[in-house]
MOPAC internal coordinates of N, CA, C and O (Angstrom, degrees):
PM7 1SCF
backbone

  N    0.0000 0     0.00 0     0.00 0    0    0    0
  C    1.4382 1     0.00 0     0.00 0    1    0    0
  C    1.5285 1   109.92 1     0.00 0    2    1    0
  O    1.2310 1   120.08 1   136.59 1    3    2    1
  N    1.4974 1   117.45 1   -43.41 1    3    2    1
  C    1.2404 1   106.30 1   179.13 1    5    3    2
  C    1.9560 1   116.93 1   -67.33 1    6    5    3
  O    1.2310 1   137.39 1   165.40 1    7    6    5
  N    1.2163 1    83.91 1   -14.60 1    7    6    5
  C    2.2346 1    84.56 1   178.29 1    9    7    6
  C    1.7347 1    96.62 1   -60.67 1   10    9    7
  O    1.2310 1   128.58 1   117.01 1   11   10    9
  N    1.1225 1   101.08 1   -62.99 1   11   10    9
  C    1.7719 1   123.24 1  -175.62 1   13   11   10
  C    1.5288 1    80.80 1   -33.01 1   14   13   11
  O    1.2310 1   117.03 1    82.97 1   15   14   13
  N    1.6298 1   123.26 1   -97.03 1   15   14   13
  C    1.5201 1   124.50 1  -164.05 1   17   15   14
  C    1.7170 1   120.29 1   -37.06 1   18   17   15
  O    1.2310 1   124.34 1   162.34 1   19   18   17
  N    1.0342 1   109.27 1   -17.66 1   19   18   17
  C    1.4278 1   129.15 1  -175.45 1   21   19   18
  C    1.5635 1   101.11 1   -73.54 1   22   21   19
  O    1.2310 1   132.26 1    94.83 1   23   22   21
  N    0.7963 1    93.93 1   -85.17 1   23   22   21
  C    1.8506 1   116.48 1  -179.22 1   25   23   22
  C    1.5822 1   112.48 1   -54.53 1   26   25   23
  O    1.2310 1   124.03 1   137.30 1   27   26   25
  N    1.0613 1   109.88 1   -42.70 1   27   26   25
  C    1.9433 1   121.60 1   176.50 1   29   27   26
  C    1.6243 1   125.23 1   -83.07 1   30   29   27
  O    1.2310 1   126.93 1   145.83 1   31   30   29
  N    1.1755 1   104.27 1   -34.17 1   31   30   29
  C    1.4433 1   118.96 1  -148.75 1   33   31   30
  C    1.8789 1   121.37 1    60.98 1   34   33   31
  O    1.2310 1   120.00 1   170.53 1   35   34   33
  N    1.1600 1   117.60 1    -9.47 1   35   34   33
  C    1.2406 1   102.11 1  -177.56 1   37   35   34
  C    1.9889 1   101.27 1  -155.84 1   38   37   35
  O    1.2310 1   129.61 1   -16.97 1   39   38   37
  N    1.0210 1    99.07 1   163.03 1   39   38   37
  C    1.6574 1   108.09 1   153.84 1   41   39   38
  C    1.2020 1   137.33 1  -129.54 1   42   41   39
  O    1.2310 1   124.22 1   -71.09 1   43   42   41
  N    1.3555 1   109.50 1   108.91 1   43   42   41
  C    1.1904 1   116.06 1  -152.17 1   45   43   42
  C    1.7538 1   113.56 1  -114.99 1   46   45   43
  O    1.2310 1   128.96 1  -166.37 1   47   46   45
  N    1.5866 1   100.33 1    13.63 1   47   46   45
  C    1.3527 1    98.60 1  -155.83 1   49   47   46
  C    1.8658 1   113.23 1  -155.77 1   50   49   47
  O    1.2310 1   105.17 1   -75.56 1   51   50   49
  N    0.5212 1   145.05 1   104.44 1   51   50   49
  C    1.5651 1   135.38 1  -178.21 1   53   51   50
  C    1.9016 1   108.96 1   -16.32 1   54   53   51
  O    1.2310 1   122.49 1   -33.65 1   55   54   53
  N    1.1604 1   112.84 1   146.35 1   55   54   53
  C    1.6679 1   126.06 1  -168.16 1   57   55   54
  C    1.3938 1   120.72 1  -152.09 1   58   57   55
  O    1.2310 1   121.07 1   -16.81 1   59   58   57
  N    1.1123 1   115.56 1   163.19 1   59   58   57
  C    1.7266 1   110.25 1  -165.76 1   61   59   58
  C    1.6210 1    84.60 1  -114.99 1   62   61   59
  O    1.2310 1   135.17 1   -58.70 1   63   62   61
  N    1.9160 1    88.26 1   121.30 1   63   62   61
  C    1.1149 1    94.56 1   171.68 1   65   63   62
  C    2.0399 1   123.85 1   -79.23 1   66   65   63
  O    1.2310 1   127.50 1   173.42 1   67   66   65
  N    1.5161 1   103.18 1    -6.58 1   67   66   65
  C    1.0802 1   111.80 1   165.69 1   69   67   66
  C    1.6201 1   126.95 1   -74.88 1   70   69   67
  O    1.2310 1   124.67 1   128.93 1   71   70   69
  N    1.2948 1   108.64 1   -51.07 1   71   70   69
  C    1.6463 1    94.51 1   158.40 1   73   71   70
  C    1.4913 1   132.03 1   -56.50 1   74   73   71
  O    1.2310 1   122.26 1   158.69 1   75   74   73
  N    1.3958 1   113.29 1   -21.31 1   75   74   73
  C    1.2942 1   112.27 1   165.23 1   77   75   74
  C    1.3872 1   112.49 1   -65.37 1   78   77   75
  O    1.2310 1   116.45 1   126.40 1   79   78   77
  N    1.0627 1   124.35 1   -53.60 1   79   78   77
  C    1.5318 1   114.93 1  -179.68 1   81   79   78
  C    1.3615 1   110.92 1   -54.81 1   82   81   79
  O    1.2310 1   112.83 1   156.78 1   83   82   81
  N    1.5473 1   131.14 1   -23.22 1   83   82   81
  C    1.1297 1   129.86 1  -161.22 1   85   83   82
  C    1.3183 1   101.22 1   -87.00 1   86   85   83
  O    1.2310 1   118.55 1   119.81 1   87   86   85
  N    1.0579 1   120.37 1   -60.19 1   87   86   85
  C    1.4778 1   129.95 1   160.14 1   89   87   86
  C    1.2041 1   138.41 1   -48.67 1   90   89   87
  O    1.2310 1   118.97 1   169.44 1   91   90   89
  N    1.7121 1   119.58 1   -10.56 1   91   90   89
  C    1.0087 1   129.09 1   148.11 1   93   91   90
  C    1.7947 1   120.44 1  -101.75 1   94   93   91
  O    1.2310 1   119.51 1  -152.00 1   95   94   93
  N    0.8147 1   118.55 1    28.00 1   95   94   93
  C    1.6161 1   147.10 1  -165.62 1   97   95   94
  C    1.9208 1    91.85 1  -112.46 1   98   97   95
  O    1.2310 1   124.32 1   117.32 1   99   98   97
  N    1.4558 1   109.31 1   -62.68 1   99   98   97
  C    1.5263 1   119.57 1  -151.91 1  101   99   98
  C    1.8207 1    88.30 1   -88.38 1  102  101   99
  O    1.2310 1   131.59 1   135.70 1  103  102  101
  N    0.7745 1    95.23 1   -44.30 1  103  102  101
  C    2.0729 1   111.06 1  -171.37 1  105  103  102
  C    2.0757 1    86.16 1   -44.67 1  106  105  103
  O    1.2310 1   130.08 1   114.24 1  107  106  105
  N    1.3688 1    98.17 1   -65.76 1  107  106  105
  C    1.6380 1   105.98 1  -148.95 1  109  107  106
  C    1.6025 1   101.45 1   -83.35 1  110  109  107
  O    1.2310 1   114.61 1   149.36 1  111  110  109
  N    1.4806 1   127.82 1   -30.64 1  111  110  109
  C    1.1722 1   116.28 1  -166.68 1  113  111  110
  C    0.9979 1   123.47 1  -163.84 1  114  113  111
  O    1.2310 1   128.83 1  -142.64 1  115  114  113
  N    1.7191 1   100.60 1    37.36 1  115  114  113
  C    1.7128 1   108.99 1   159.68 1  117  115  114
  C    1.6479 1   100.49 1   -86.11 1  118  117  115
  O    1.2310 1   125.77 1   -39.19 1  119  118  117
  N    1.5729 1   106.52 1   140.81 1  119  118  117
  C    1.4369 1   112.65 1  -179.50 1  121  119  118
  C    1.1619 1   119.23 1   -63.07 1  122  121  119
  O    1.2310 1   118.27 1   -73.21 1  123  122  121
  N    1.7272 1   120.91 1   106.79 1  123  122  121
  C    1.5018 1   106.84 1  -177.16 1  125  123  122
  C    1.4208 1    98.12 1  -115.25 1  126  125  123
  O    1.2310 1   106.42 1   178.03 1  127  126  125
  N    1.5819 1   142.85 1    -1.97 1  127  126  125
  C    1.1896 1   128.20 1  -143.12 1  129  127  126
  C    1.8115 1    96.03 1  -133.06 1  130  129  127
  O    1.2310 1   125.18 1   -19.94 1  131  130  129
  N    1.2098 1   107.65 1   160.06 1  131  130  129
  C    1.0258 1   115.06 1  -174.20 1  133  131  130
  C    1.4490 1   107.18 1  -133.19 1  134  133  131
  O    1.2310 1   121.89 1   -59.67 1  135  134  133
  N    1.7934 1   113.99 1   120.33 1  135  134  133
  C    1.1668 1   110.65 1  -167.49 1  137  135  134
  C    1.5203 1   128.97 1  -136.96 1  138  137  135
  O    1.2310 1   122.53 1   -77.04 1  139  138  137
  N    1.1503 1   112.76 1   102.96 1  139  138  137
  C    1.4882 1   116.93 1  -170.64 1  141  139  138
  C    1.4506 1   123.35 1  -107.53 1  142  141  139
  O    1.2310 1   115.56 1   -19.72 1  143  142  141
  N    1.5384 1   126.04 1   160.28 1  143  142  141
  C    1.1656 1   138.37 1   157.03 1  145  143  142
  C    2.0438 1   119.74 1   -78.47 1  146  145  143
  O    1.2310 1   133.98 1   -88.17 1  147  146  145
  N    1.2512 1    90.57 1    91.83 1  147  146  145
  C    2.0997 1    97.41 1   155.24 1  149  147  146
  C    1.3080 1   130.94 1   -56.58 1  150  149  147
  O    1.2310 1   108.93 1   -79.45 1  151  150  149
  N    1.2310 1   138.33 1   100.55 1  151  150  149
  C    1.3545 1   141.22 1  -172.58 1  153  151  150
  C    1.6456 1    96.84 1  -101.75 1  154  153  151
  O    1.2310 1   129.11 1   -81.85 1  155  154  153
  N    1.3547 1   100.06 1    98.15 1  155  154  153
  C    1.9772 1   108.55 1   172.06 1  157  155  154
  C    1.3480 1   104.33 1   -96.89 1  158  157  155
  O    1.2310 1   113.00 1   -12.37 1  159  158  157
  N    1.3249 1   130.84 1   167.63 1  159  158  157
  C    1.6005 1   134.56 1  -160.50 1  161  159  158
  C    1.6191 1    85.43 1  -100.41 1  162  161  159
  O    1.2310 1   126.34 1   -66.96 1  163  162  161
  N    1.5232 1   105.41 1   113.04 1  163  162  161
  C    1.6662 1   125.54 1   155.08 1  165  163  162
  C    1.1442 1    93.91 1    71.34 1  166  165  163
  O    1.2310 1   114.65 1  -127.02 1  167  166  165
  N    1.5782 1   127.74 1    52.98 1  167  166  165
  C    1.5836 1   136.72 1   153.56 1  169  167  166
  C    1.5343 1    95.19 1  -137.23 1  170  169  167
  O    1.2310 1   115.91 1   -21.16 1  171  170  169
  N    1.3354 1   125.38 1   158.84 1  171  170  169
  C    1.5152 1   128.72 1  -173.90 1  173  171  170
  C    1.6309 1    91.87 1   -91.44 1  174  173  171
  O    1.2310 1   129.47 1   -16.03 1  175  174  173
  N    0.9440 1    99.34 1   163.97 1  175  174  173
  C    1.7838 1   106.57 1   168.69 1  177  175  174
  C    1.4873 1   136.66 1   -29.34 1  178  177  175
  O    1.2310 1   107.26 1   -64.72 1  179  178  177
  N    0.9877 1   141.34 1   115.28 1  179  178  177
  C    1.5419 1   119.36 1  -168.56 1  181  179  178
  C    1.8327 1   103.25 1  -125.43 1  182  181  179
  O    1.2310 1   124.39 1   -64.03 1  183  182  181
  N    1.0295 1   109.18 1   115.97 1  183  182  181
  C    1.0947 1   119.32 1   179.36 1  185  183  182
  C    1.8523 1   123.31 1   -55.78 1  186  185  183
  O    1.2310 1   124.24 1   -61.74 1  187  186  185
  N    1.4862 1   109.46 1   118.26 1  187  186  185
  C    1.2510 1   102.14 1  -177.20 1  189  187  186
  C    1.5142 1   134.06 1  -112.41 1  190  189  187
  O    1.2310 1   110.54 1   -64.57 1  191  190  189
  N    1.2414 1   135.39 1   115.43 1  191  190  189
  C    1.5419 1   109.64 1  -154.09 1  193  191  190
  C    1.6693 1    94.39 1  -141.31 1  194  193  191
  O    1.2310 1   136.76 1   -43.83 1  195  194  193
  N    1.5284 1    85.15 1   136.17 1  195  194  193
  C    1.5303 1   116.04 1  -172.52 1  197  195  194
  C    1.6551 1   108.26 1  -117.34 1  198  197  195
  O    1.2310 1   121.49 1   -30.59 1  199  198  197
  N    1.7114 1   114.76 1   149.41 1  199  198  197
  C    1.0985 1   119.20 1   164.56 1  201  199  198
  C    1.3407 1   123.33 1  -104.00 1  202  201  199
  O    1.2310 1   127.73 1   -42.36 1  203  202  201
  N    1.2259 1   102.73 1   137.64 1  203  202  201
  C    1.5406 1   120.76 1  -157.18 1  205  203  202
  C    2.1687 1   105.94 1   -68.57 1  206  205  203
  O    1.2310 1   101.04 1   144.24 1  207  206  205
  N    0.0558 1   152.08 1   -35.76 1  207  206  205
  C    1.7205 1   145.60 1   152.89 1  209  207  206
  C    1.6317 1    93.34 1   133.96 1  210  209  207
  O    1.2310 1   129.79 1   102.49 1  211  210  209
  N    1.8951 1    98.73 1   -77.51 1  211  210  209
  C    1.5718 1   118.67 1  -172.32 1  213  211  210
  C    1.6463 1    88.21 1   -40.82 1  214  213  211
  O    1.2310 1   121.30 1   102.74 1  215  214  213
  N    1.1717 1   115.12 1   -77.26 1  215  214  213
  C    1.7920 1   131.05 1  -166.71 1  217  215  214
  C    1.7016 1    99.41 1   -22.26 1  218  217  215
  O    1.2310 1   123.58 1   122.95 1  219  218  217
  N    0.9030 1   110.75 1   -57.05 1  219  218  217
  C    1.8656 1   118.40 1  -168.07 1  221  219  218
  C    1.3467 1   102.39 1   -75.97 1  222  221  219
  O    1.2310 1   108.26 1   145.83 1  223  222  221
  N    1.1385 1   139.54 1   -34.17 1  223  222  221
  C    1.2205 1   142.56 1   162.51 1  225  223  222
  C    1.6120 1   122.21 1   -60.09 1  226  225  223
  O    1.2310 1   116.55 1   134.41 1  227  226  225
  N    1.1686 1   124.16 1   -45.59 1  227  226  225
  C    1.1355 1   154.31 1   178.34 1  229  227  226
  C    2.1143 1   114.03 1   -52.22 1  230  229  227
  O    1.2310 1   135.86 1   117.60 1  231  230  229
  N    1.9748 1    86.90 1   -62.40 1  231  230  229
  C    1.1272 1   114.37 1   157.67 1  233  231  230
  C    1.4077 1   124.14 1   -54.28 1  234  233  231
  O    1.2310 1   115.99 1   132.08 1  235  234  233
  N    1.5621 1   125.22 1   -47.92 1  235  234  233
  C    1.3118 1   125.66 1  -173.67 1  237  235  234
  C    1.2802 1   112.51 1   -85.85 1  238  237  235
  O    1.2310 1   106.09 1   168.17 1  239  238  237
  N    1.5012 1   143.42 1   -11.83 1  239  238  237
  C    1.3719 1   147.56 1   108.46 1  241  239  238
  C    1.5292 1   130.80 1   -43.45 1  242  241  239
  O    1.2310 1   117.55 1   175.60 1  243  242  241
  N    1.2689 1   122.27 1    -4.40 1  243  242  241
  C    1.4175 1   100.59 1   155.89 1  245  243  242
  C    1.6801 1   106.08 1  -101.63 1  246  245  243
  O    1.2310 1   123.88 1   146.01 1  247  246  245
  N    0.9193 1   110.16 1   -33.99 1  247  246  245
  C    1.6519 1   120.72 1   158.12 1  249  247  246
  C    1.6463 1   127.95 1   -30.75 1  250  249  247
  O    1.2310 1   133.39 1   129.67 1  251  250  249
  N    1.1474 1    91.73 1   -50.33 1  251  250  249
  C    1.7698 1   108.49 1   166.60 1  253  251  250
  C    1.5858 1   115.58 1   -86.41 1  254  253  251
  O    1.2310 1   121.80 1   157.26 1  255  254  253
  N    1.1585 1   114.16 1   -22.74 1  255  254  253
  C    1.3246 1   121.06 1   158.27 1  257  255  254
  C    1.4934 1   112.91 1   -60.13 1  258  257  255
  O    1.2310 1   113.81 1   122.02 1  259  258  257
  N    1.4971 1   129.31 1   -57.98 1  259  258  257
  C    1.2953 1   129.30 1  -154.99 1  261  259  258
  C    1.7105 1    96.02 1   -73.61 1  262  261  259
  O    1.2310 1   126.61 1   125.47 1  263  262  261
  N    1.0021 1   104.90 1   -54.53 1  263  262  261
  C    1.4494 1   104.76 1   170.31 1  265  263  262
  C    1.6122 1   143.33 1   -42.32 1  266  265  263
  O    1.2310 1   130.34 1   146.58 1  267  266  265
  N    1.1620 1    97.67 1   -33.42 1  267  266  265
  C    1.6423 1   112.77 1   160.06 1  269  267  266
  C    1.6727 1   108.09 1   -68.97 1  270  269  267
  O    1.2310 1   121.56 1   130.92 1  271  270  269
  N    1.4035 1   114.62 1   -49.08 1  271  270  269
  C    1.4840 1   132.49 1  -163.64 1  273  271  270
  C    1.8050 1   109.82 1   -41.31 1  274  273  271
  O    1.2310 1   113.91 1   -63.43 1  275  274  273
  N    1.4504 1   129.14 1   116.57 1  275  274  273
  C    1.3934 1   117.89 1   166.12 1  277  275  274
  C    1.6037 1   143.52 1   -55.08 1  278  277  275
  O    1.2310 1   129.07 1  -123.64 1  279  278  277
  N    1.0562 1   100.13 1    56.36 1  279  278  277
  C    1.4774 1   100.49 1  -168.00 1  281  279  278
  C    1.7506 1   114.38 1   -90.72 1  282  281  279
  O    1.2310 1   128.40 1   -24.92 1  283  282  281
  N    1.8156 1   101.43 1   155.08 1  283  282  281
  C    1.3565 1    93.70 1  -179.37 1  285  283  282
  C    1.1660 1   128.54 1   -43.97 1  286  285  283
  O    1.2310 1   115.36 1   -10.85 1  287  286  285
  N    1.2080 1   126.40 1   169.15 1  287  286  285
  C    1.3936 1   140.22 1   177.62 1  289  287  286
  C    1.6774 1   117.43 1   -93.31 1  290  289  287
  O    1.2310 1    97.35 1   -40.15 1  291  290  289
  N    1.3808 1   157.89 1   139.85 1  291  290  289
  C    1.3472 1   137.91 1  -138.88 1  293  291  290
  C    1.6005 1   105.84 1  -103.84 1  294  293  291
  O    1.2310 1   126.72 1  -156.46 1  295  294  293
  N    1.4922 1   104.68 1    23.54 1  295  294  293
  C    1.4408 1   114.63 1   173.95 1  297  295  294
  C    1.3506 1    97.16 1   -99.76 1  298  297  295
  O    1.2310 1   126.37 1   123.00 1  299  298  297
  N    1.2941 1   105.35 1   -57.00 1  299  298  297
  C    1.6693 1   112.65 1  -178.84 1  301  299  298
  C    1.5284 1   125.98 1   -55.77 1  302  301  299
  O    1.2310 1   130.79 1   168.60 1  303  302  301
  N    1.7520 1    96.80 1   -11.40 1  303  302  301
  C    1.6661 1    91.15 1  -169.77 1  305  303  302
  C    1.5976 1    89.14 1  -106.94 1  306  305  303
  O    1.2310 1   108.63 1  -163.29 1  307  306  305
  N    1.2911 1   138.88 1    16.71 1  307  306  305
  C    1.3959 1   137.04 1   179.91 1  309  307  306
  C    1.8196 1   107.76 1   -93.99 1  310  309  307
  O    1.2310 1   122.71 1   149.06 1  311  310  309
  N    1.7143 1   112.41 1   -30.94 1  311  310  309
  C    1.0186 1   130.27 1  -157.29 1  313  311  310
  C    1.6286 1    99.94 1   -71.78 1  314  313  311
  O    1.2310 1   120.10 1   180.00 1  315  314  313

């Protein structure tokens, strides 16, 4: 519910509480980042993190996928 308030500002309408999870599933912890340790001469480690190109792409198509997708509505999934 809070993705919905995020993205909408309001709710004004019945919602699938299953695409929300889905969409907050892909939002929070589909792997997009790439993250390593830098070893420079007489600096401690510095952590370096890159985004994966394919990954964000990948992500923003299953995303647009879930969204098209017919799923109940969160009245219908209470019943």
């Amino acid at each position: 519910m809070e993705g919905k308030l995020a993205r909408d500002g309001s709710i004004d309408n019945f919602f699938s509480s299953c695409r929300e999870i889905l969409l907050n599933f892909l939002n929070n912890h589909f792997p997009v980042v790439i993250e390593y340790a830098v070893q420079l001469p007489h600096i401690a480690a510095v952590a370096q993190i890159n985004y994966d190109e394919w990954s964000l792409r990948a992500r923003s198509m299953l995303i647009q996928y879930a969204n098209q997708l017919e799923l109940p509505d969160r009245y219908s999934c209470t019943i």
